[in-house]
Residue, then its C-alpha position, 0 to 999 in steps of 0.5 A: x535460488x534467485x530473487x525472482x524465484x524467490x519472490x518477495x513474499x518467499x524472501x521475507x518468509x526466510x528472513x523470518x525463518x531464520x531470525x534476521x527479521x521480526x515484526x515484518x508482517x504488517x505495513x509498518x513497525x508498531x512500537x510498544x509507546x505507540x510509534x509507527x514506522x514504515x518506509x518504501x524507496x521508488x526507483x526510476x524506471x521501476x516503479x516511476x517513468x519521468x515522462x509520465x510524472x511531473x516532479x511535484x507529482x513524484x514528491x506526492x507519491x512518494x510520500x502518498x505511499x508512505x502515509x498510506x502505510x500509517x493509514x492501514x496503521x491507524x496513525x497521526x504521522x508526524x514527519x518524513x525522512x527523505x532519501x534522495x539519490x539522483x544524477x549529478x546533472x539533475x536541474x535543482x529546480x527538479x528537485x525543489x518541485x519534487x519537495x513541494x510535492x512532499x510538502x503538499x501532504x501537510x507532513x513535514x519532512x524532517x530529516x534524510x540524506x542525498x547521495x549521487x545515482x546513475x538513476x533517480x531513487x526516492x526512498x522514504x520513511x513516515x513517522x507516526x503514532x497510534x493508539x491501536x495498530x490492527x495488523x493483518x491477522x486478526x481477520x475472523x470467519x463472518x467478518x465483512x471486507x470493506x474498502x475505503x474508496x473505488x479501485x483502478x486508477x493506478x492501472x487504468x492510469x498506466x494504460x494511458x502511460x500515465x500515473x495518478x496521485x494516491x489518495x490519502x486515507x489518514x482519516x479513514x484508517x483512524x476511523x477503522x483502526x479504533x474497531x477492525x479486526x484486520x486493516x491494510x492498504x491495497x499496494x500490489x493488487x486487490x488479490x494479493x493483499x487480500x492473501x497477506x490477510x488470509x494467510x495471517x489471519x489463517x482464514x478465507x477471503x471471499x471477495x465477489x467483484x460485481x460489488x468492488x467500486x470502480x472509478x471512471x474509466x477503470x477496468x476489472x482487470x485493473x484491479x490487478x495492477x495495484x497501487x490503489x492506496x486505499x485501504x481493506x478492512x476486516x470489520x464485524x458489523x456495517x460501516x460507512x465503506x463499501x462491502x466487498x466480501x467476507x471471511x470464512x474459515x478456510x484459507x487463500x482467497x477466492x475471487x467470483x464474479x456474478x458467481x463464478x470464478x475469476x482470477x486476478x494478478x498482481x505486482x511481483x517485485x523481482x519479476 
């Protein structure tokens, strides 16, 4: 068996199933004293194009990803340890926009490591704290989906080969967390986050595209391409967000569009 038969999915079920993982279920570690860690590398040529990203733009996104796991937590973050592996011939002026774009997100950098690379790798780790961390299986039947802002950036981006900044939803995670039953953010695609729910919360999501907020320019199949960093909610009641869908008993996910079924792909990370 190899990694892209596997999947990502498949291979954290296994870490799980024979006890070399635990607590993985979620966007971030919660501890018992309230600290959150989450951590996500971006390596070039996978998941960044150098002449399609400015440096100061890489250092937000690398941290952008990052806080965007605090905001699914519902955390303050208070620093991030940065990993940087690069090439030798790397110009240090490079390097120091790539920081000032950390730096742009208000949170500082605290700790990390360089290391030598044949291509550039950014690895990352936020450090936060919260009062309640909802996760992703508490979802129940009659509860709504909402999204804290439209979709299809990152995809409508990449088709101009392009990249955009993500958005940072601290605030509104902070907001959603003190009362949703379940809250993530949106990385690898409206279809396959929303079954990370579905298939902790052992229920069906019915999400019904019409109603998902799209940004200028954006397509429905974009909604596929991931990377949006806004955050999805199972909440019960109305928010200030757009409503998307519901839950219902059941389980995966079904996407309609005016009523009839659609289908959407999604990021696979050893493919």
């Amino acid at each position: 068996m190899r990694l892209s038969e596997l999947g990502e999915l498949g291979l954290l079920a296994e870490l799980e199933r024979r006890g070399l993982a635990e607590r993985i279920e979620h966007d971030a570690a919660a501890f018992a004293d309230g600290v959150v860690v989450t951590q996500d590398a971006l390596v070039e040529g996978v998941h960044f194009r150098l002449d399609w990203i400015s440096w100061r733009d890489l250092g937000w996104r690398a941290a952008a990803v990052n806080l965007s796991d605090l905001a699914a937590s519902g955390a303050d973050p208070d620093g991030l340890v940065v990993t940087l592996a690069a090439p030798g011939d790397t110009d240090v002026d490079d390097v120091l926009e790539l920081y000032a774009g950390l730096a742009e997100t208000g949170v500082p950098v605290v700790g990390g490591d360089t290391t030598r690379a044949e291509q550039l790798v950014l690895s990352v780790t936020a450090v936060g704290r919260s009062q309640r961390v909802p996760g992703r299986a508490g979802a129940q039947p009659g509860d709504g989906l909402v999204v804290t802002g439209p979709l299809g950036a990152a995809g409508a981006a990449f088709r101009r080969e392009a990249f955009v900044r993500p958005p940072l939803r601290l605030v509104e995670g902070k907001e959603l967390a003190a009362h949703a039953h379940a809250l993530l953010d949106l990385s690898d695609g409206l279809a396959v986050d929303a079954a990370h729910v579905a298939a902790r919360s052992q229920c069906r999501l019915v999400i019904e595209l019409e109603r998902v907020p799209l940004v200028d320019g954006a397509e429905l199949d974009d909604l596929g391409f991931g990377e949006d960093y806004e955050l999805l909610a199972a909440v019960a009641g109305t928010t200030r967000f757009a409503e998307i869908g519901r839950c219902e008993a059941g389980e995966g996910v079904v996407l309609t569009l005016d009523g009839r079924p659609y289908e959407l792909g999604g990021w696979e990370h050893f493919r």
